[in-house]
Residue, then its C-alpha position, 0 to 999 in steps of 0.5 A: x500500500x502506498x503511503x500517498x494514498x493518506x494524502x490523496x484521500x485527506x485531499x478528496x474527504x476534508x479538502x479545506x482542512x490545513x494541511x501545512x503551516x509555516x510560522x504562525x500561519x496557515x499555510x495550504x490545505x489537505x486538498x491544495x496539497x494533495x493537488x500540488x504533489x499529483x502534479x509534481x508526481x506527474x513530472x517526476x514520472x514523465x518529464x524526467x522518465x522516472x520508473x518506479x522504485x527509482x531513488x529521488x534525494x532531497x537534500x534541504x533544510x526543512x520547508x512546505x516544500x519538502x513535505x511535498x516533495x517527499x509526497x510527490x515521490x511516493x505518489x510517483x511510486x519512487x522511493x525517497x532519500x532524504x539526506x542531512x542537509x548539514x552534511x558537507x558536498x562530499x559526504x552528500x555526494x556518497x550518498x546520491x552514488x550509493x542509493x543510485x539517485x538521478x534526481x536531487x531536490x535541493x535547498x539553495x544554496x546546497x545545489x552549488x555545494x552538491x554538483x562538485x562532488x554529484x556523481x555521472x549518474x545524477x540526472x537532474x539536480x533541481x533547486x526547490x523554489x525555483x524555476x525548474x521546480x516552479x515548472x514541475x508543479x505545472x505538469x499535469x497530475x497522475x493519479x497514486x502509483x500502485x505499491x506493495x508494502x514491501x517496496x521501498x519507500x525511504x532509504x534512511x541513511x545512518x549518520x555515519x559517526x563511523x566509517x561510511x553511512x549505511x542506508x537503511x531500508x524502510x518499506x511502505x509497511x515498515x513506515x505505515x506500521x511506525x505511523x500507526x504506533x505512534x498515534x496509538x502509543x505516544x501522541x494521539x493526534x485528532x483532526x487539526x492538530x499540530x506537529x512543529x518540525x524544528x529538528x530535520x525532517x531527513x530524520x526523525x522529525x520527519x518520521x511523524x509527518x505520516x501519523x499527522x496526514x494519516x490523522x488530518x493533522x498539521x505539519x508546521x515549519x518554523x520560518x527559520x527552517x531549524x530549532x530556536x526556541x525563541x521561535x518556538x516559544x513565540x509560536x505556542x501562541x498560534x498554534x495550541x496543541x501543538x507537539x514536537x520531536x526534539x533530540x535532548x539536548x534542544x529539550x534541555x536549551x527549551x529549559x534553560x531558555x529565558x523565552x516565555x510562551x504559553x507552555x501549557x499549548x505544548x500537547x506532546x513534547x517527544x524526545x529521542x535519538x538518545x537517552x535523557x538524564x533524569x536530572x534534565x528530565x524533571x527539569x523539563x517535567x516542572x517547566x513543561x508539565x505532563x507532555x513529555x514522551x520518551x521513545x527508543x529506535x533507530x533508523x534500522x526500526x524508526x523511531x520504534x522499539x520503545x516508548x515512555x508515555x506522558x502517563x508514566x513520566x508524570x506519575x510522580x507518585x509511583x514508587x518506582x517513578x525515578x526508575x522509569x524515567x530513567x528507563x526508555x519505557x516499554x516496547x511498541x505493541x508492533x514489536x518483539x524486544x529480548x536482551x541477547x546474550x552472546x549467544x543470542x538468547x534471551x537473558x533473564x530481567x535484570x541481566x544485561x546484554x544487547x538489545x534485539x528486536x523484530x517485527x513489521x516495523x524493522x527494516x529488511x536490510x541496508x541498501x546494497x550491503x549484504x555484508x551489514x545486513x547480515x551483521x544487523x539482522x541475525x535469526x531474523x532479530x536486529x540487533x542495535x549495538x546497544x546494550x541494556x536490561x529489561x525490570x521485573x515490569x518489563x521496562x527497559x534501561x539504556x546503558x550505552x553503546x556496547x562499544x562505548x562500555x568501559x572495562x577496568x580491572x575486569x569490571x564493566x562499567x556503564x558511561x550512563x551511570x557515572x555520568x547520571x551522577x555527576x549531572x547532580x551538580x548544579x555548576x555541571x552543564x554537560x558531561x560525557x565519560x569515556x575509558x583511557x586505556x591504562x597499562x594497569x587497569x586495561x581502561x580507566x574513567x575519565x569525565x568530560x565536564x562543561x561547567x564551573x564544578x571542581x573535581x573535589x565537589x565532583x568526587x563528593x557526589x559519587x560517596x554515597x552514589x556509586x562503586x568505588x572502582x566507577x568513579x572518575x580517575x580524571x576530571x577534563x573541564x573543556x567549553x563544549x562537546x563534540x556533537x553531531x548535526x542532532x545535537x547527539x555528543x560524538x564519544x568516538x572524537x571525544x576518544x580521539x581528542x582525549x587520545x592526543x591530550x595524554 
């Protein structure tokens, strides 16, 4: 089933509804949406001969157009690969080659950037508002492309922290099934409700612009294209209801931010892409109240493994609550979750290993990349690289990436757990812990600080908190760390760095 198809309809059985909004305003309806990507779709398919199952890249900042553009491709019966506009022209270039695209959508000035590095086999590189892009949307309409769940819909490429990104496989089906658990389990949407895309909509913002068309919702673009919570703050005032994705670190600047709006409009506030400190999260819970939601995926199973729900991270008198909202929830009814042991089975509650799942909602595979696919996916289970344990209630806790645990004198220690800790204190901003290798201890811990906190103040807090043999062997004070285009801190540069300071 095509995808398409949720927008096609909304078009013909609620054509005045709003469908996009930019700023604080409404911007085109469900009927002149639909209308303008049947037209588009047309061109895609005649005007540059595209086939079905083609590759179309869009490569730009977020904007009604993307939305669009990423609709007219799936109505075209094509299959889309949105790419990080952050990404430098080579590191895009890899991309267009490697999911074999002849077209490319582009934001100016991104066009200019791109064509250096574009491979011989890119066709078309359109810049999206522009006279090309004006002349598409003139092509006569076409109606919704027939496709099987099974066909590829998006190809998702991984952020590529290390060596090359993979682009993973999600299906019409592997989406639709992610669209659906997300109004059931994580933020039920009614008709007119809104979505603000102010994290990119190449990844996991625009994960949920499906749910919203699928549920007549509104999908909204901040004018800036990106995250300044001054502008969203402003724009709670236009738009009640309203929900969003945010990575947490953009939660954690909406909390520190002076900026004031009408808070009580946020309906959903969901943050993912990694796990947030429980001393960030009851910051935000007291700022923001009971809309907060917590997911756990990968582009590999998008956006859907787990879930924290807004009822679970506001039951403050639940005897167990700080443990949950340290937890990353409960899995997705669409799934199947098990901590594998090394030889793949399953492990008791309490026991860690590495997370697993299965189920409609996990991709096939990587594009062209057997050899990945075959490492991922094993006895039909993805396995995450991630490393966690299951409680006797069935709520999963993240520890870390199995290759970012730290083993010291033969002792396995979780950078979460240390890092849970020294975010207690007040002067400290930001934290991450990573292993040195020491000749006597295999590794030890060391702790990245942002903030004003003195180590013998750091140390105080582990006295009645953690093991002896986890805490810091070494305090690092630097201004900030590095972090990837989602705001996510990049451990393996953190390791570099440190490598060379010693």
């Amino acid at each position: 089933m095509n995808l398409a198809l949720w927008l096609e309809r909304a078009g013909k059985s609620h054509p005045r509804l709003p469908a996009l909004g930019y700023g604080p305003d409404i911007l085109r309806d469900f009927g002149t949406s639909a209308a303008r990507v049947a037209r588009l779709a047309g061109a895609l398919r005649d005007r540059y001969r595209l086939k079905p199952g083609d590759r179309v890249a869009i490569a730009a900042k977020n904007s009604p157009d993307y939305f669009e553009v990423l609709y007219a491709i799936w109505h075209a019966g094509l299959a889309a690969v949105p790419a990080n506009a952050k990404l430098h022209g080579a590191e895009l270039g890899y991309i267009l080659e490697h999911s074999g695209a002849t077209v490319c959508f582009c934001s100016e000035p991104l066009g200019a950037d791109i064509a250096p590095h574009a491979w011989s086999g890119l066709k078309h590189l359109v810049a999206i508002g522009g006279p090309e892009y004006e002349a598409l949307l003139a092509h006569d309409a076409i109606p919704v492309a027939p496709r099987e769940g099974s066909d590829l819909a998006w190809l998702f490429y991984t952020s590529g922290t290390t060596g090359r990104p993979k682009g993973a496989m999600l299906t019409h089906r592997v989406l639709s099934v992610a669209a659906h658990a997300y109004a059931a389990e994580v933020d039920p949407i009614s008709p007119g409700e809104p979505i603000l895309h102010a994290a990119p909509m190449s990844h996991g913002s625009g994960l949920y612009i499906m749910p919203h068309v699928m549920r007549l919702g509104v999908n909204v673009i901040p004018e800036s294209g990106g995250f300044d919570p001054e502008e969203i703050y402003a724009l709670l005032g236009s738009w009640p209801r309203l929900s969003m994705f945010a990575a947490p670190t953009m939660v954690k600047r909406l909390v520190e931010s002076r900026a004031e709006g009408p808070v009580e409009n946020f309906r959903t506030i969901v943050w993912g892409g990694a796990p947030m400190y429980v001393e960030d999260a009851l910051r935000a819970l007291d700022r923001f109240g009971p809309c907060l939601a917590q997911i756990y995926g990968q582009g590999e199973s998008p956006m859907t493994i787990t879930t924290l729900s807004k009822e679970d991270i506001a039951a403050r008198e639940h005897p167990r609550w700080r443990e949950r909202l340290a937890s990353a929830g409960r899995p997705y009814a669409c799934v199947e979750v098990k901590i594998a042991g090394a030889d793949g089975a399953p492990l008791a509650a309490g026991e860690t290993g590495e997370i697993a799942c299965r189920g409609d909602v996990v991709m096939p595979g990587y594009w062209n990349s057997p050899e990945a696919t075959a490492s991922a996916i094993r006895d039909g289970w993805l396995h995450t690289g991630d490393v966690g344990s299951f409680d006797e209630d069935g709520y999963l806790t993240l520890k870390d990436r199995s290759k970012d645990m730290i083993i010291s004198g033969g002792s396995n220690i979780y950078p979460r757990e240390v890092e849970e800790v020294l975010l207690k204190h007040p002067a400290v901003r930001e934290v991450s812990v990573i292993g040195r290798p020491d000749r006597e201890w295999g590794e030890v811990v060391v702790a990245y600080v942002v903030g004003d906190a003195k180590s013998d103040e750091l140390d105080k807090l582990f006295l009645d908190a953690i093991a002896r043999f986890k805490r810091p062997k070494h305090y690092v004070f630097v201004d900030a760390l590095p972090k990837n285009n989602y705001g996510k801190i990049l451990k393996t540069e953190l390791r570099a760095m440190d490598g060379k300071n010693t």
